[in-house]
C-alpha positions as CSV (number, residue, x, y, z in Angstrom):
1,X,244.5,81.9,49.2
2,X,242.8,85.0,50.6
3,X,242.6,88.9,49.0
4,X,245.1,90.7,51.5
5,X,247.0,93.9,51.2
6,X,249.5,95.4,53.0
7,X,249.2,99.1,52.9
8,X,246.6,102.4,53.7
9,X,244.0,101.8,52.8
10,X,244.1,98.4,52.8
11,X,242.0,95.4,51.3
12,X,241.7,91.9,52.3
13,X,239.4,89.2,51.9
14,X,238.1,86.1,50.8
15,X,235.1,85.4,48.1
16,X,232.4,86.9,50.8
17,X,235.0,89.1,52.9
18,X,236.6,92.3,52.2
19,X,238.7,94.1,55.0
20,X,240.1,97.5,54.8
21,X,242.1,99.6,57.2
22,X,242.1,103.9,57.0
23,X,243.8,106.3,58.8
24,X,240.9,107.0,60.8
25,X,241.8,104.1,63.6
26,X,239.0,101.9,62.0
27,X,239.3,98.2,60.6
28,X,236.2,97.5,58.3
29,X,234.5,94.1,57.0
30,X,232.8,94.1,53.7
31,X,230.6,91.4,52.7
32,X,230.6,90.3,48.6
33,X,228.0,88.0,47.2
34,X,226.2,88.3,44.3
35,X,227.8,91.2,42.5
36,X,227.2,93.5,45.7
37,X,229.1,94.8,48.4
38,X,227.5,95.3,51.8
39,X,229.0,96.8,55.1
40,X,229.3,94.4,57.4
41,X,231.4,95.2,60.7
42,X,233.7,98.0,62.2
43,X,236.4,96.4,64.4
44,X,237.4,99.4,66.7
45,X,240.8,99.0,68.9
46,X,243.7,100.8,67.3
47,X,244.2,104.2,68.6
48,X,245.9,105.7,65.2
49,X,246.0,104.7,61.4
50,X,246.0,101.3,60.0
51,X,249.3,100.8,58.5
52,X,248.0,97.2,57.3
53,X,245.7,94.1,57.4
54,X,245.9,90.8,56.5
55,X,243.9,87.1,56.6
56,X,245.0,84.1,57.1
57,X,244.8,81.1,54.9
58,X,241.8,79.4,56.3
59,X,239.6,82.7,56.3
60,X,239.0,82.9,60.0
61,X,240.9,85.6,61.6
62,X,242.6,89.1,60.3
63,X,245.4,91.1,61.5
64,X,246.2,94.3,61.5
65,X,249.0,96.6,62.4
66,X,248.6,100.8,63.2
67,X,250.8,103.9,63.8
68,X,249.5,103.2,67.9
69,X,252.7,100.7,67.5
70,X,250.2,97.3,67.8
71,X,249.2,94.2,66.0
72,X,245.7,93.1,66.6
73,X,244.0,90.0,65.6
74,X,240.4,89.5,65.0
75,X,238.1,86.9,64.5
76,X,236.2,87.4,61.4
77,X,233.3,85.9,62.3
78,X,231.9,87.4,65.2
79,X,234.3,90.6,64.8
80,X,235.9,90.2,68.3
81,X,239.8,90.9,68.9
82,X,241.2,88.0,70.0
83,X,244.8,89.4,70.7
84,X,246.8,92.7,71.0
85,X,250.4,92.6,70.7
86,X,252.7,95.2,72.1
87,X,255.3,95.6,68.9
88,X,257.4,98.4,70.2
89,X,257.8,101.8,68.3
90,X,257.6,101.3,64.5
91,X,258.2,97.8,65.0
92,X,255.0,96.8,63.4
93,X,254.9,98.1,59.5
94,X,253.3,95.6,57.0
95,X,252.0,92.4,58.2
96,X,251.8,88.8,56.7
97,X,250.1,85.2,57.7
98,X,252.5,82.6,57.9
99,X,250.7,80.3,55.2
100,X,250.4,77.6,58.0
101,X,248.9,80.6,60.3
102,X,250.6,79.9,63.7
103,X,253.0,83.0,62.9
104,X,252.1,87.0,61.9
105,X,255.4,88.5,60.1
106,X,256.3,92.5,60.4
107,X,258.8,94.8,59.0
108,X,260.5,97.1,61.5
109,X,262.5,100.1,61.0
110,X,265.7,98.4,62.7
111,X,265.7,96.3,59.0
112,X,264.2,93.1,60.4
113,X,261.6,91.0,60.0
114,X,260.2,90.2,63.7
115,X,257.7,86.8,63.5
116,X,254.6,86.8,66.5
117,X,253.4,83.6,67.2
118,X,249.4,83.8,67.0
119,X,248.7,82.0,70.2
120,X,251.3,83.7,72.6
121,X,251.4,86.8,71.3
122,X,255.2,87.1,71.6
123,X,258.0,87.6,69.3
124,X,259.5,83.6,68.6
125,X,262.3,84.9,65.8
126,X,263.7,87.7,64.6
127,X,265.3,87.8,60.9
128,X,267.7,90.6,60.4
129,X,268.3,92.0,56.6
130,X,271.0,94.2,58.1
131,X,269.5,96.8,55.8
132,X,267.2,99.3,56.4
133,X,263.2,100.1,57.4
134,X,261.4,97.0,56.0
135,X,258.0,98.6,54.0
136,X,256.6,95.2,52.8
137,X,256.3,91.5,53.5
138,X,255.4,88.0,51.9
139,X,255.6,84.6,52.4
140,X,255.6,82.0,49.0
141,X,253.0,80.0,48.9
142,X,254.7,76.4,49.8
143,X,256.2,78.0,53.0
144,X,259.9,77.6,52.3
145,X,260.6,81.8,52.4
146,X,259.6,85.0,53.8
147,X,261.0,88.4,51.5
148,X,260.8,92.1,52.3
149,X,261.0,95.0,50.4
150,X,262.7,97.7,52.2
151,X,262.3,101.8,51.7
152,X,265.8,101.9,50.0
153,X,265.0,99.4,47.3
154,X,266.3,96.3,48.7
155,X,264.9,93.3,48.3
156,X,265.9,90.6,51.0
157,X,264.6,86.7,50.9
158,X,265.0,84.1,53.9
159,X,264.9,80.4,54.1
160,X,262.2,79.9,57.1
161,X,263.5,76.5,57.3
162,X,267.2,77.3,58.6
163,X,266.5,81.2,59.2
164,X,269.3,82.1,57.0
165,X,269.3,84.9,54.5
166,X,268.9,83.6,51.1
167,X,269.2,86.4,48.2
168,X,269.7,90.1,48.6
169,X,268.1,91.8,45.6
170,X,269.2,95.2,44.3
171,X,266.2,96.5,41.7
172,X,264.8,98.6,42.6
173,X,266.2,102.8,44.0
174,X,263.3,103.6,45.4
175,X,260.7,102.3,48.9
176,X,259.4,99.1,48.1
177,X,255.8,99.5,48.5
178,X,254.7,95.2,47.8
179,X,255.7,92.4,47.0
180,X,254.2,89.1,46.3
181,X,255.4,85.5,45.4
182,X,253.7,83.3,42.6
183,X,251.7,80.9,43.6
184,X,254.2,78.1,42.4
185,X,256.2,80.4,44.3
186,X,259.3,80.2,41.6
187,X,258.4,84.1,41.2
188,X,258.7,87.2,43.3
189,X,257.4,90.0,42.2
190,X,257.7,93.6,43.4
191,X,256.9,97.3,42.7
192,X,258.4,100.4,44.1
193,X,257.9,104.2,44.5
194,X,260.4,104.4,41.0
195,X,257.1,103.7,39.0
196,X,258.2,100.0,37.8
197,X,257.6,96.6,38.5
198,X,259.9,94.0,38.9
199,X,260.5,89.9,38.4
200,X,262.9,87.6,39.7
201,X,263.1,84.3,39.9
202,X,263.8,83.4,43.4
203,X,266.0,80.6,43.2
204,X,268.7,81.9,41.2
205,X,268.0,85.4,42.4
206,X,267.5,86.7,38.8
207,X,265.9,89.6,37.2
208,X,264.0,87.9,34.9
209,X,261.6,91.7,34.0
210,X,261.2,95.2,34.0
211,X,257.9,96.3,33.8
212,X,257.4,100.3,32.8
213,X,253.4,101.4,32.2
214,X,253.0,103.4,35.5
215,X,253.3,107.3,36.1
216,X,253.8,106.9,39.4
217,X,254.6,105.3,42.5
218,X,253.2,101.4,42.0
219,X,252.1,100.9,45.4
220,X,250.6,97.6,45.5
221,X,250.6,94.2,43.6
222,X,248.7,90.4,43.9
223,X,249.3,87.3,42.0
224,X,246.1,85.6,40.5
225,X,245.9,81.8,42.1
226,X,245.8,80.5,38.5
227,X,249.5,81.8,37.8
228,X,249.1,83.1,34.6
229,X,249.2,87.0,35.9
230,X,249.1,89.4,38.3
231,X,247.6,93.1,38.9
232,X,249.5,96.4,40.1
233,X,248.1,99.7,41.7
234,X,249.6,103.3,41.6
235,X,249.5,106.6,42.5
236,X,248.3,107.6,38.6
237,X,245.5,106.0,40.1
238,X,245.4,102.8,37.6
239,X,244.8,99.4,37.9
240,X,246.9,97.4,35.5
241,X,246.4,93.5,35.1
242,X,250.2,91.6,33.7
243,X,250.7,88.6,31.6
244,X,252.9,86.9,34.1
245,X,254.6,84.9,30.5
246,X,254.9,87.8,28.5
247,X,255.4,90.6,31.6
248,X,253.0,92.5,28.9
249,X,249.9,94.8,30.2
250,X,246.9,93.3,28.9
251,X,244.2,95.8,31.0
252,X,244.2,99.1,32.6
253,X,241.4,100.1,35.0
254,X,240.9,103.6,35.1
255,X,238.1,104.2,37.5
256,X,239.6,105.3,40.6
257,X,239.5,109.0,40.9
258,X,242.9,108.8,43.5
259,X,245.9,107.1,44.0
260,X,245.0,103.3,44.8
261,X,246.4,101.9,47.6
262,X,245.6,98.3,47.3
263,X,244.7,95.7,44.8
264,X,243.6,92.0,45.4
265,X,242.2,88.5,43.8
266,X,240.1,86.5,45.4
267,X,240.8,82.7,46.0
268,X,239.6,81.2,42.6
269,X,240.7,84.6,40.7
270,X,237.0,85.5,39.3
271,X,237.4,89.0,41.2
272,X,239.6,91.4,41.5
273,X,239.5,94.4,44.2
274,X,240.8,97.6,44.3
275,X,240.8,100.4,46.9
276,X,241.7,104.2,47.2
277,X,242.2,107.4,48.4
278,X,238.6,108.2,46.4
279,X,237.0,105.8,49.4
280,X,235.8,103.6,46.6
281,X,236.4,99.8,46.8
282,X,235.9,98.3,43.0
283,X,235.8,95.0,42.4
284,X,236.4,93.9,38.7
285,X,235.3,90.7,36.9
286,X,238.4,88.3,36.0
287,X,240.1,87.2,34.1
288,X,239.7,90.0,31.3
């Protein structure tokens, strides 16, 4: 599991990585070891805002999607873009690693989700929610499904297996901002501009929890690897950390001095990054 996030500005990372995305064109990679954070690259290409960024299981490359209606993939390492792909206009929203990493999923206004292959470039399959603009993305961990959260509150889950639509989800009234699965992925979880957070369990298509405790917009959320909770970010620019059992807030950061955009665990869930309109990426100590 890698830190990724799906919205502007954006975080993603593994224990020595952080990469965010602004609306000034640029993709940045952060370096975090030993309880500091060091600039370490600027990966120039896009030609407007980063939408989103993402990694991909094994830590290697990043992808990210921009307003300039492309998907580029980078190769962490050495900081060199490796592919551009052509999405189309407002085809490329949020975008997600395939947990095997062969395919990058997007959200397009048209209400599908369209899947790139990493090596051609090209769109293989296209899944269509027959809803409407898709605003967020995920895959579950053990690769069976792909949900998206779209800006009229629908949730939508696929089979990846057969490509048929599994569960249509009705929460939410608001743009669904994130969503992420457990890591037994039994879970989804999701959070929406109508300030809550929401649980279901995904293979009877419950809602298993309601989660109030925001004053705004909940704009991003990440499960820890360990299973036991998870983390949301808003607009009332809080952090709040969930008992995934009890769906009960057991922490609230308070730091950020602006809405925060994105909020991430690392891969053994000893850290825990934030970032936000204040420019400020924190990074927390876990669990609390």
């Amino acid at each position: 599991k890698q830190w990724y996030q799906r919205r502007v500005p954006i975080t993603a990372g593994n224990i020595d990585n952080i990469v965010t995305g602004g609306v000034d064109d640029l993709v940045k990679v952060w370096n975090f070891k030993d309880d500091y954070l060091d600039y370490k690259a600027t990966l120039k290409g896009h030609q407007l805002g980063i939408i989103s960024v993402a990694i991909n299981a094994a830590g290697t490359h990043a992808a990210s999607s921009s307003l300039d209606s492309t998907i580029r993939i980078w190769e962490l390492d050495t900081g060199k873009q490796v592919k551009s792909i052509e999405a189309g206009p407002v085809d490329c929203w949020t975008v997600a690693f395939s947990v095997d990493g062969q395919y990058i999923g997007s959200g397009s206004h048209n209400g599908r989700i369209n899947l790139f292959g990493v090596e051609s470039g090209k769109l293989e399959q296209s899944l269509d929610t027959r809803g409407k603009f898709i605003m967020s993305i995920t895959y579950s961990p053990n690769g069976h499904y792909v949900a998206c959260g779209a800006i009229d509150g629908i949730v939508t889950v696929f089979d990846l297996v057969t490509g048929k639509l599994l569960h249509t989800l009705e929460g939410h009234a608001m743009p669904i901002r994130s969503l992420v699965f457990s890591p037994d992925s039994q879970l989804l979880v999701t959070c929406s501009d109508d300030s809550s957070v929401k649980v279901y369990d995904v293979q009877h298509a419950n809602l298993v929890g309601t989660l109030s405790g925001h004053g705004s917009y909940v704009l991003c959320v990440d499960f820890s690897p360990d299973n036991t909770r998870f983390a949301t970010s808003s607009s009332d620019r809080k952090v709040k950390v969930w008992d995934a059992g009890t769906r009960r807030c057991v922490h609230t950061f308070t730091e950020h001095k602006d809405q925060v955009w994105g909020v991430a665990y690392n891969d053994n869930g000893s850290k825990l990054v934030s970032v936000s309109d204040d420019k400020a990426i924190n990074v927390y100590e876990c669990p609390l």
